[in-house]
mmCIF entry with sequence, helices, sheets and N, C-alpha, C, O atoms, coordinates in Angstrom:
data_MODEL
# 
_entry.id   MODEL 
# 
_entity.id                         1 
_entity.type                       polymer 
_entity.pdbx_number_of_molecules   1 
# 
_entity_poly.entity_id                      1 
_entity_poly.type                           'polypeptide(L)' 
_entity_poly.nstd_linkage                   no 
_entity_poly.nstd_monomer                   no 
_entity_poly.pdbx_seq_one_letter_code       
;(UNK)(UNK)(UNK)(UNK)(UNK)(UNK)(UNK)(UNK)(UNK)(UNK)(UNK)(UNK)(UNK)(UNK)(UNK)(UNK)
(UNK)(UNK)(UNK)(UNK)(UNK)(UNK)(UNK)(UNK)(UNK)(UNK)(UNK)(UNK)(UNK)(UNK)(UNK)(UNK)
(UNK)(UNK)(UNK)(UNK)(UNK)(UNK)(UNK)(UNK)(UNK)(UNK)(UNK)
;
_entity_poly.pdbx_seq_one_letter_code_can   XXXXXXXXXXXXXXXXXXXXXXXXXXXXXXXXXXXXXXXXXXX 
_entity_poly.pdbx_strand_id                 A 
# 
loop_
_entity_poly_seq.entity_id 
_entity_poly_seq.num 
_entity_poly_seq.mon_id 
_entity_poly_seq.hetero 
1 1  UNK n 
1 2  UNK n 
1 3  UNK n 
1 4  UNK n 
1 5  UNK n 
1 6  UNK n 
1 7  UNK n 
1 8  UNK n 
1 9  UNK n 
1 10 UNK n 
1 11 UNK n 
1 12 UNK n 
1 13 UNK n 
1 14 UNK n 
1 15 UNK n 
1 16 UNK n 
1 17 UNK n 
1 18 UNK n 
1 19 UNK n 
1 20 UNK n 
1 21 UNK n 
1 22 UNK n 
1 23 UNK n 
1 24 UNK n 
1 25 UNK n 
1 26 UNK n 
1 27 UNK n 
1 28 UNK n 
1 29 UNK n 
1 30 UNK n 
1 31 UNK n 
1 32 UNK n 
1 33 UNK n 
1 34 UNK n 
1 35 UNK n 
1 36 UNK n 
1 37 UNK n 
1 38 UNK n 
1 39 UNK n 
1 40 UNK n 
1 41 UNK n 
1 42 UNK n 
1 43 UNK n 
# 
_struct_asym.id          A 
_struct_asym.entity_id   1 
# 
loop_
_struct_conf.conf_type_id 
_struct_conf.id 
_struct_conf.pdbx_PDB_helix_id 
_struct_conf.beg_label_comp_id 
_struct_conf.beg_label_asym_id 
_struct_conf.beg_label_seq_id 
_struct_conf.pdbx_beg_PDB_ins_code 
_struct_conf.end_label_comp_id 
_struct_conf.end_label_asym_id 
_struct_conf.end_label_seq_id 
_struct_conf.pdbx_end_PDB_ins_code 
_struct_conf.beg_auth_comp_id 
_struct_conf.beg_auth_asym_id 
_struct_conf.beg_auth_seq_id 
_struct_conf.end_auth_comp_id 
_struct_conf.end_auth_asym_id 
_struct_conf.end_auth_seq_id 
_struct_conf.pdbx_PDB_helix_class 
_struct_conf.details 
_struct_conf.pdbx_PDB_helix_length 
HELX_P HELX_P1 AA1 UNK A 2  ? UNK A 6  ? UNK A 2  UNK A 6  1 ? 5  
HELX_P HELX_P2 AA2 UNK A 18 ? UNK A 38 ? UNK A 18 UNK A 38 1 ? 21 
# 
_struct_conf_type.id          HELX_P 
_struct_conf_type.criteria    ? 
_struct_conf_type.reference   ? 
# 
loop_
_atom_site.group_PDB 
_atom_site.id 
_atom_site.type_symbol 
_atom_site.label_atom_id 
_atom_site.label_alt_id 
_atom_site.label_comp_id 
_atom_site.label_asym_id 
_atom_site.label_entity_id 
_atom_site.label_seq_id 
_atom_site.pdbx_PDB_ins_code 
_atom_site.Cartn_x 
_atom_site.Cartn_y 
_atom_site.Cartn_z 
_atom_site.occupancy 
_atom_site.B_iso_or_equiv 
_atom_site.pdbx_formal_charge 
_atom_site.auth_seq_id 
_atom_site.auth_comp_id 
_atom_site.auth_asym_id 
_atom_site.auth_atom_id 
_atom_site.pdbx_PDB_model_num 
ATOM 1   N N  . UNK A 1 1  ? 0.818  -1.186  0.000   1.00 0.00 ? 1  UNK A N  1 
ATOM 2   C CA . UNK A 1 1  ? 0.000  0.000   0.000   1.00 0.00 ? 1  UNK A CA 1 
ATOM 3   C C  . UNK A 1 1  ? 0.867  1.257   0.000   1.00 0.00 ? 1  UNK A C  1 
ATOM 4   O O  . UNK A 1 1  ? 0.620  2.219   -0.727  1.00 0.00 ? 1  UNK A O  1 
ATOM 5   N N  . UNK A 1 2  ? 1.905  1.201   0.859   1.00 0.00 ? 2  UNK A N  1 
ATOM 6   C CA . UNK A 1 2  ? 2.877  2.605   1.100   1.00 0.00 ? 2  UNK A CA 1 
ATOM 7   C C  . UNK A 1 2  ? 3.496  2.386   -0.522  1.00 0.00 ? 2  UNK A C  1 
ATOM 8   O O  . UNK A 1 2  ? 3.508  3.446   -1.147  1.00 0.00 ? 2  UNK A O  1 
ATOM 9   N N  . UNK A 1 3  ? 3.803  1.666   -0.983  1.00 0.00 ? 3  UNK A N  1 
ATOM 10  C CA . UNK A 1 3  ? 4.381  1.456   -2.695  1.00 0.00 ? 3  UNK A CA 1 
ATOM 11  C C  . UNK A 1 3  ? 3.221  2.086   -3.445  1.00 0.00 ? 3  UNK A C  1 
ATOM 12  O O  . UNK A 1 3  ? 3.494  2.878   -4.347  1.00 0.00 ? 3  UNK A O  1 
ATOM 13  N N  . UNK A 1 4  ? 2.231  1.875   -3.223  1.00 0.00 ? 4  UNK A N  1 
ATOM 14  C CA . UNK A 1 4  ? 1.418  2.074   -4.292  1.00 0.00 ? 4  UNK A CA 1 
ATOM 15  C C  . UNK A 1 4  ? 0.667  3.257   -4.494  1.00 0.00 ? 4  UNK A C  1 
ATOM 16  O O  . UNK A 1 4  ? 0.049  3.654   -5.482  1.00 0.00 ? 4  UNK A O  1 
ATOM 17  N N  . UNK A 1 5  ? 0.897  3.914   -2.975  1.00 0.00 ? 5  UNK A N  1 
ATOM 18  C CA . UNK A 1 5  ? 0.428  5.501   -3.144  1.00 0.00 ? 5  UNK A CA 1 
ATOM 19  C C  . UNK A 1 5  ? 1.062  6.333   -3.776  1.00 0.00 ? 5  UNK A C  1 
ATOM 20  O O  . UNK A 1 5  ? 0.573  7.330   -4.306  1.00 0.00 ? 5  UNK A O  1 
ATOM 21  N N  . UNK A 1 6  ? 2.235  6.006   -3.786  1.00 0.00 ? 6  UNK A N  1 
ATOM 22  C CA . UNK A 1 6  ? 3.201  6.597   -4.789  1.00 0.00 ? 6  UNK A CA 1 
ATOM 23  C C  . UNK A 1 6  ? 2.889  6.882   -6.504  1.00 0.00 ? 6  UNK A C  1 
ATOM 24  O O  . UNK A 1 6  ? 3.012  7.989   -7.028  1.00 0.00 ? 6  UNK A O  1 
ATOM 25  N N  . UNK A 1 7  ? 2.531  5.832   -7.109  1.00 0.00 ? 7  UNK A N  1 
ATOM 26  C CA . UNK A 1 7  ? 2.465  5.272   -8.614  1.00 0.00 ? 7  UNK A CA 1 
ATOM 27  C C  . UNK A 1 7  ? 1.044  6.653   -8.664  1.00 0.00 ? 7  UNK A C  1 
ATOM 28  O O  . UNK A 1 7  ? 0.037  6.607   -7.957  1.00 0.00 ? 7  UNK A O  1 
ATOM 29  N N  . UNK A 1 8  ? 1.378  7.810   -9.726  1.00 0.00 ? 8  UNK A N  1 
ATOM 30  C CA . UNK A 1 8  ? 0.530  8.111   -10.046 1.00 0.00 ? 8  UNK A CA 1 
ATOM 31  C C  . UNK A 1 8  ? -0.257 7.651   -11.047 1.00 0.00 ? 8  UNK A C  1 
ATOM 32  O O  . UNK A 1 8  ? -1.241 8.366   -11.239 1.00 0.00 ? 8  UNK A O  1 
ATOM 33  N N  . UNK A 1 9  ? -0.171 6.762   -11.709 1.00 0.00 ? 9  UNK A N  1 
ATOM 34  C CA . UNK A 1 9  ? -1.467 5.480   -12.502 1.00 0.00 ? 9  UNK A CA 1 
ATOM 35  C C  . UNK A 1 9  ? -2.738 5.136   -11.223 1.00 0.00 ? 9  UNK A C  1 
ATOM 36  O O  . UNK A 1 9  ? -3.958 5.137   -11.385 1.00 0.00 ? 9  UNK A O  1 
ATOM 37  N N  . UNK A 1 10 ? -2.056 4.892   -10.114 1.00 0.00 ? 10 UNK A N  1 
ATOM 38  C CA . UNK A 1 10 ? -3.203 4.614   -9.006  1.00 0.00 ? 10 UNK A CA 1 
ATOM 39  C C  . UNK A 1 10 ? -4.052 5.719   -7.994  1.00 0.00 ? 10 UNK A C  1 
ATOM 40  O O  . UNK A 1 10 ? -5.234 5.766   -7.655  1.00 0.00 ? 10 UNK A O  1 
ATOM 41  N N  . UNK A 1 11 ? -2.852 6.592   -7.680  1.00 0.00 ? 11 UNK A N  1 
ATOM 42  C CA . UNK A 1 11 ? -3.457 7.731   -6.756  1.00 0.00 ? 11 UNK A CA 1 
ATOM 43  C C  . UNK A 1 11 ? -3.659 9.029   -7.393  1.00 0.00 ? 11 UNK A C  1 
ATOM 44  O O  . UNK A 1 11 ? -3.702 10.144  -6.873  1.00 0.00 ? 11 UNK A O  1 
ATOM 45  N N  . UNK A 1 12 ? -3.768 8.701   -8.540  1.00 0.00 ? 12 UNK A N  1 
ATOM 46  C CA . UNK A 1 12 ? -3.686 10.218  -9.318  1.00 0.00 ? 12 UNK A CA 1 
ATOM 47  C C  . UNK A 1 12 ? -3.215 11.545  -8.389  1.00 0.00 ? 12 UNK A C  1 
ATOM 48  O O  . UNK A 1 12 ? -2.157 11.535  -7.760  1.00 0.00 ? 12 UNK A O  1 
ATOM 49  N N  . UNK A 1 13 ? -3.680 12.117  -8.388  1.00 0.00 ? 13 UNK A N  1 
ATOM 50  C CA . UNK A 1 13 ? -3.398 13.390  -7.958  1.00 0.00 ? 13 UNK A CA 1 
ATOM 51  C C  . UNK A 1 13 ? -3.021 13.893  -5.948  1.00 0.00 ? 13 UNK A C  1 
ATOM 52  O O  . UNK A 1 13 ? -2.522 14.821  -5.310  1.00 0.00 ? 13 UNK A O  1 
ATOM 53  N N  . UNK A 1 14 ? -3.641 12.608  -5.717  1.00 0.00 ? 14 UNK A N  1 
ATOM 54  C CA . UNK A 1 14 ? -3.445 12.455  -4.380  1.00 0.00 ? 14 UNK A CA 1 
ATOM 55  C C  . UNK A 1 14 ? -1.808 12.687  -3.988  1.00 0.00 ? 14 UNK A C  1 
ATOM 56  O O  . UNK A 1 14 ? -0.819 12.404  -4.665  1.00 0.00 ? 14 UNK A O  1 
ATOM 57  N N  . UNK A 1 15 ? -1.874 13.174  -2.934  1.00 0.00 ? 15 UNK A N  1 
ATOM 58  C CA . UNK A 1 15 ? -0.459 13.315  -2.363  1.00 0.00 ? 15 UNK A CA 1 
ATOM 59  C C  . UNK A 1 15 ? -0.595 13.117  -0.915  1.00 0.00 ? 15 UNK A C  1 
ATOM 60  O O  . UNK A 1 15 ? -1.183 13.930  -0.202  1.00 0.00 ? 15 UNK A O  1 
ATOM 61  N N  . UNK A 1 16 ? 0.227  11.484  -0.255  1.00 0.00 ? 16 UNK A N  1 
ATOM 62  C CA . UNK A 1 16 ? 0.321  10.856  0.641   1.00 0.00 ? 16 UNK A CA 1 
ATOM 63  C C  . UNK A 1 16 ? 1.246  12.152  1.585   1.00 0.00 ? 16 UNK A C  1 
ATOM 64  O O  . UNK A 1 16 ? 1.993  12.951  1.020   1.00 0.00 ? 16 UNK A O  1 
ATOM 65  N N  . UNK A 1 17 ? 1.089  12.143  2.549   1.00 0.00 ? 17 UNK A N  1 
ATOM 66  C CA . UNK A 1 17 ? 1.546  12.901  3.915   1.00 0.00 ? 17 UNK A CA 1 
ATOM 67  C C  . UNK A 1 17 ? 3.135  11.895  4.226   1.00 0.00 ? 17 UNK A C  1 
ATOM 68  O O  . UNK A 1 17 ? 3.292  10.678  4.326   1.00 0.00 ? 17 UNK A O  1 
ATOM 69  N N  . UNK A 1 18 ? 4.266  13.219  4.322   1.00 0.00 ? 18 UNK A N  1 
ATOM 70  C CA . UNK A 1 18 ? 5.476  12.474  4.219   1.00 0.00 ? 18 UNK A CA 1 
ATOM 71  C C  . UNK A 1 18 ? 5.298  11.535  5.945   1.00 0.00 ? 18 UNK A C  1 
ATOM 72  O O  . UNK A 1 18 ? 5.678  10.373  6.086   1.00 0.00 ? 18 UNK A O  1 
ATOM 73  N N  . UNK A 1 19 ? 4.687  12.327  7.018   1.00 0.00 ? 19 UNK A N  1 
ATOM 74  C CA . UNK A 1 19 ? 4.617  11.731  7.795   1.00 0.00 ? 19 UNK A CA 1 
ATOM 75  C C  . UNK A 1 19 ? 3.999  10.367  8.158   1.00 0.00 ? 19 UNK A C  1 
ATOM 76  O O  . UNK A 1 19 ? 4.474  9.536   8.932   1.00 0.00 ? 19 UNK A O  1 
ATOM 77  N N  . UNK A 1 20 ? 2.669  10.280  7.345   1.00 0.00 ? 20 UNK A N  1 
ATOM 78  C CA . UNK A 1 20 ? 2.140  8.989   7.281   1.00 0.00 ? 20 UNK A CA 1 
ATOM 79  C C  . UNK A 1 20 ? 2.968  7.882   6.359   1.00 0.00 ? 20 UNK A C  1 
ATOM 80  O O  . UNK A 1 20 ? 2.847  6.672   6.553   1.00 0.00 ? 20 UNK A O  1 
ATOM 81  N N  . UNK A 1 21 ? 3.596  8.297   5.605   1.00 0.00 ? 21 UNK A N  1 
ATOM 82  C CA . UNK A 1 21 ? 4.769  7.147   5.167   1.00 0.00 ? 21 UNK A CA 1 
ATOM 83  C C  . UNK A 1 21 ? 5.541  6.763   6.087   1.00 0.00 ? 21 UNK A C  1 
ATOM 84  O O  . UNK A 1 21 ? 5.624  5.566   6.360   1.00 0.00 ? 21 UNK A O  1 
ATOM 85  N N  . UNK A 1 22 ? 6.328  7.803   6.809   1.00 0.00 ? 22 UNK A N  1 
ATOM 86  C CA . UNK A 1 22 ? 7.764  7.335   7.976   1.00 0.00 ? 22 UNK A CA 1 
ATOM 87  C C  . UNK A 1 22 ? 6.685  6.099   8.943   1.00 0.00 ? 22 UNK A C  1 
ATOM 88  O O  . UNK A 1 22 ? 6.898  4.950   9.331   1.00 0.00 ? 22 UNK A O  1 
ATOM 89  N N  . UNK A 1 23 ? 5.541  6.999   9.050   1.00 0.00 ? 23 UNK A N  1 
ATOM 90  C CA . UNK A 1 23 ? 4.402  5.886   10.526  1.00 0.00 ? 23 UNK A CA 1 
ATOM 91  C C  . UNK A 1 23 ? 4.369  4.611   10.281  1.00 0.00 ? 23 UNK A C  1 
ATOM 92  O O  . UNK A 1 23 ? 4.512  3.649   11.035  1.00 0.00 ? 23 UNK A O  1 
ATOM 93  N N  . UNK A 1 24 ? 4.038  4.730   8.442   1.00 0.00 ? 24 UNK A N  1 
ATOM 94  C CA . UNK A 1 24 ? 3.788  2.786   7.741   1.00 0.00 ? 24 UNK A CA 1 
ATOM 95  C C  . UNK A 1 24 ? 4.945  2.280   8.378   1.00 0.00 ? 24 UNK A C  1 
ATOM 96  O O  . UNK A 1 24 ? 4.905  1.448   9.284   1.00 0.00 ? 24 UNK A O  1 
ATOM 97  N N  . UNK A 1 25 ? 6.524  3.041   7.662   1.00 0.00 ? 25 UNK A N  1 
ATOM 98  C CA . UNK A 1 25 ? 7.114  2.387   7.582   1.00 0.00 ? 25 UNK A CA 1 
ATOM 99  C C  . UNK A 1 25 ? 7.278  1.734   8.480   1.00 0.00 ? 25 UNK A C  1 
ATOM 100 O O  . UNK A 1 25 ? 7.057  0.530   8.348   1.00 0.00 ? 25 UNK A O  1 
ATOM 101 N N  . UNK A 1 26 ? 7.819  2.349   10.007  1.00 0.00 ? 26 UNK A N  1 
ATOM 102 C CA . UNK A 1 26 ? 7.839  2.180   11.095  1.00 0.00 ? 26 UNK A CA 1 
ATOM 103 C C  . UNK A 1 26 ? 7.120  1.010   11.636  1.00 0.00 ? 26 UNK A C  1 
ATOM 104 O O  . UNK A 1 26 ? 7.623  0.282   12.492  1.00 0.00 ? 26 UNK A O  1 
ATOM 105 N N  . UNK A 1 27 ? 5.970  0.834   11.148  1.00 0.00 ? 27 UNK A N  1 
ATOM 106 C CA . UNK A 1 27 ? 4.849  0.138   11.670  1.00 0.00 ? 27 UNK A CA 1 
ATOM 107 C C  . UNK A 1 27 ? 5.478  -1.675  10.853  1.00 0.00 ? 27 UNK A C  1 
ATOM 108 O O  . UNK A 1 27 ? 5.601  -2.767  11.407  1.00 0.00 ? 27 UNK A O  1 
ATOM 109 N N  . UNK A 1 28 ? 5.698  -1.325  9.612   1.00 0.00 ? 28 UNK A N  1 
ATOM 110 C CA . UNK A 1 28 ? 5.798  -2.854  9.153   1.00 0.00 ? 28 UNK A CA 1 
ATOM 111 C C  . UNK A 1 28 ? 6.960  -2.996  9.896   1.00 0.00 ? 28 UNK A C  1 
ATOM 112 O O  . UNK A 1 28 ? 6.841  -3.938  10.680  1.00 0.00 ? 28 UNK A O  1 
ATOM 113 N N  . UNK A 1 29 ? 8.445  -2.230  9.992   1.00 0.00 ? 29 UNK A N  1 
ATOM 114 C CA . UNK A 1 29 ? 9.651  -2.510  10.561  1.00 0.00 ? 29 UNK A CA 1 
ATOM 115 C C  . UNK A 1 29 ? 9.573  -3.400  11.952  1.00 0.00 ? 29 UNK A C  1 
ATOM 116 O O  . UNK A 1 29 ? 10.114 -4.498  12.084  1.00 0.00 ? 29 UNK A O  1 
ATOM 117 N N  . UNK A 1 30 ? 8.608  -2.556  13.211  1.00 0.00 ? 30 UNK A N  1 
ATOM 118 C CA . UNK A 1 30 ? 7.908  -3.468  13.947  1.00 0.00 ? 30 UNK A CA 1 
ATOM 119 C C  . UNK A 1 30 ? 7.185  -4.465  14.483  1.00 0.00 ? 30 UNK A C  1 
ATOM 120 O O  . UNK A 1 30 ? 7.050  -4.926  15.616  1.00 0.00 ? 30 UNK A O  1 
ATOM 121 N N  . UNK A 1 31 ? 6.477  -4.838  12.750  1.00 0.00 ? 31 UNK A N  1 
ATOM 122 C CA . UNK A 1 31 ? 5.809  -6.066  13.026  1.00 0.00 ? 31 UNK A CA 1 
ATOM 123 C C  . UNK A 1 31 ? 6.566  -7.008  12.226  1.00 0.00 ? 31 UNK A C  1 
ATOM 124 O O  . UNK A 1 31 ? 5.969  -8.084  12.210  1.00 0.00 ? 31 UNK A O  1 
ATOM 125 N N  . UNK A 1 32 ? 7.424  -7.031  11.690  1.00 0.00 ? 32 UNK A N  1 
ATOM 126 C CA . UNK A 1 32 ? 8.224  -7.744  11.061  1.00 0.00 ? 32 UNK A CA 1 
ATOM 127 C C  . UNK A 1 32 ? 9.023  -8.250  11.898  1.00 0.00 ? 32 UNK A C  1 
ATOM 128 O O  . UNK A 1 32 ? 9.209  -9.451  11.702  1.00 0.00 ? 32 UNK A O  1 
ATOM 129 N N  . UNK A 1 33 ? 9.871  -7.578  13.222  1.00 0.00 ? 33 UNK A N  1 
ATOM 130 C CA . UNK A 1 33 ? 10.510 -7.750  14.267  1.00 0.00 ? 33 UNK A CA 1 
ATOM 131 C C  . UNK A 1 33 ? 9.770  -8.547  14.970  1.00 0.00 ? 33 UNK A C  1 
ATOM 132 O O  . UNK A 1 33 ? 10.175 -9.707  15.042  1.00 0.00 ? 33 UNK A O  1 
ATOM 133 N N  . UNK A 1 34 ? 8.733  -8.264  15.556  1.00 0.00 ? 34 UNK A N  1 
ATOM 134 C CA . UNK A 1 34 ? 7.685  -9.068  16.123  1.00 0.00 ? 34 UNK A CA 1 
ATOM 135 C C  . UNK A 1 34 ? 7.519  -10.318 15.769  1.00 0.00 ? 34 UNK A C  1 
ATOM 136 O O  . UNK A 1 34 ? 7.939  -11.220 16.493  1.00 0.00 ? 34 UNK A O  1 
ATOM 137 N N  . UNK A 1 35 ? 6.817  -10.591 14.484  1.00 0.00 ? 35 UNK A N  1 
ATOM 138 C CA . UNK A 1 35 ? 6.713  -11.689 14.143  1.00 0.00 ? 35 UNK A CA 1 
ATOM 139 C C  . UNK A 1 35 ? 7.898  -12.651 14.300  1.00 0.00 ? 35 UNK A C  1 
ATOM 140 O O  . UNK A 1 35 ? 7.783  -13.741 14.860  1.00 0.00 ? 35 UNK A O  1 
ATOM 141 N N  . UNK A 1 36 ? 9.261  -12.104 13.675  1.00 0.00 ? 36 UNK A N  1 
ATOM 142 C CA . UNK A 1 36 ? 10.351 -13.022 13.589  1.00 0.00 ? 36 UNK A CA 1 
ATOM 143 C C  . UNK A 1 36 ? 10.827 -13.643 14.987  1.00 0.00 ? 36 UNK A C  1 
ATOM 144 O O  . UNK A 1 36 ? 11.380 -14.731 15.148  1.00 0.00 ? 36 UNK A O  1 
ATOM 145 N N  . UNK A 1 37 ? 10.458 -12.624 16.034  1.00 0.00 ? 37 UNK A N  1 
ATOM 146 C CA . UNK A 1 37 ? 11.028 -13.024 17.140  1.00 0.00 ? 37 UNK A CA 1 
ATOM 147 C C  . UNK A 1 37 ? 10.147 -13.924 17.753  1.00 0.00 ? 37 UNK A C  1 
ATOM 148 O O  . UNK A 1 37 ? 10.497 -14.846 18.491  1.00 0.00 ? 37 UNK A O  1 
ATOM 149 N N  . UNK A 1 38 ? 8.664  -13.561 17.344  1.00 0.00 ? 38 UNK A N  1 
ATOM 150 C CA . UNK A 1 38 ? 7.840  -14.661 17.861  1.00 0.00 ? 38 UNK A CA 1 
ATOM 151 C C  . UNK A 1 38 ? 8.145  -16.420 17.491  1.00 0.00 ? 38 UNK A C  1 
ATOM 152 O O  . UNK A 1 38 ? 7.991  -17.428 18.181  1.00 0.00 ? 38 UNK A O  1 
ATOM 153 N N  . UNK A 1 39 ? 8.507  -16.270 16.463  1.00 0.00 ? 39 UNK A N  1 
ATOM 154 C CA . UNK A 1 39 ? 8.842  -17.577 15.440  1.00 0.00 ? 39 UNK A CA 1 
ATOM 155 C C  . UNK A 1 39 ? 9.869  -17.523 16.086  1.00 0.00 ? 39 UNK A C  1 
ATOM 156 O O  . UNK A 1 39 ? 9.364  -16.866 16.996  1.00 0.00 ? 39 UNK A O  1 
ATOM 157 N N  . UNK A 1 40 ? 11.121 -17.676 16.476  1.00 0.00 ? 40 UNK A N  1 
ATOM 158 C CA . UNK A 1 40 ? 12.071 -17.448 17.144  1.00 0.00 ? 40 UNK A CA 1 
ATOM 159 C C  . UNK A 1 40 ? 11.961 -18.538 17.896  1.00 0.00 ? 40 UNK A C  1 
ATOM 160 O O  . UNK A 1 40 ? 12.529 -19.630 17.853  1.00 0.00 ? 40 UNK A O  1 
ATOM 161 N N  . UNK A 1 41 ? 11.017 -18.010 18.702  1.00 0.00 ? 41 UNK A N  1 
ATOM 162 C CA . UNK A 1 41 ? 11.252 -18.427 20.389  1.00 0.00 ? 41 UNK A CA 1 
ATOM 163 C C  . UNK A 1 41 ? 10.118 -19.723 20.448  1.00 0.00 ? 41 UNK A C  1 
ATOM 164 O O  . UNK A 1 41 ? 9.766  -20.129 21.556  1.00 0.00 ? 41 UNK A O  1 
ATOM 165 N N  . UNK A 1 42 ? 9.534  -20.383 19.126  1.00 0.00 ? 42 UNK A N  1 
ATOM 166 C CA . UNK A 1 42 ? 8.625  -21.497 18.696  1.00 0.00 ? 42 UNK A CA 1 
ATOM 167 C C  . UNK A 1 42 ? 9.566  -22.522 18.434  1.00 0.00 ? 42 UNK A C  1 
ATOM 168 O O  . UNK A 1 42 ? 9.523  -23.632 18.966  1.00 0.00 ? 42 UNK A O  1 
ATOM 169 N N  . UNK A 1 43 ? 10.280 -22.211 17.745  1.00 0.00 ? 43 UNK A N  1 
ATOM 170 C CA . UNK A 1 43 ? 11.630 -23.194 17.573  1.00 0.00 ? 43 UNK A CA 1 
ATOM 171 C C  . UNK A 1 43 ? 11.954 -23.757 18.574  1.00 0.00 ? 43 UNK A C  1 
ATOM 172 O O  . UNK A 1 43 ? 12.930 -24.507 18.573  1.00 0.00 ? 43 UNK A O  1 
# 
């Protein structure tokens, strides 16, 4: 979704908030951590 707001073919004219990008990013960086460590500690 943060990829695709970008592509003006999809969001035309829209312009995503630089801050709500850094938040996504942030947000997958964290659950990506999360998850891995959860799987981690299943092993």
């Amino acid at each position: 979704m943060l990829i695709a707001i970008y592509k003006r073919k999809i969001a035309g004219d829209y312009r995503h908030p630089i801050p709500y990008t850094i938040a996504g990013i942030v947000v997958i960086v964290l659950t990506t951590w999360m998850s891995i460590s959860s799987l981690m500690r299943v092993s």
